[in-house]
N, C-alpha and C positions, 0 to 999 in steps of 0.2 A: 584518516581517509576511509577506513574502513566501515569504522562508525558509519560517516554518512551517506557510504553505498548500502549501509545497512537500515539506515531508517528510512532513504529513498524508497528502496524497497520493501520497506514495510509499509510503508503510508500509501503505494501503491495497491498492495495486496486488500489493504483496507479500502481502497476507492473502489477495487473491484467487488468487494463483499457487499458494499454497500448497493451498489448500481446492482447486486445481481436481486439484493432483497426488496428493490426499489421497484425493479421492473420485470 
């Protein structure tokens, strides 16, 4: 479970780096 609180949240933080280099 931890894991995949863990990679939620990373795949997040990555959507956000992305949109922030995008826009």
């Amino acid at each position: 479970m931890e894991d995949k609180y863990w990679h939620m949240k990373l795949e997040t933080s990555l959507l956000s780096d992305n949109s922030r280099m995008k826009f």
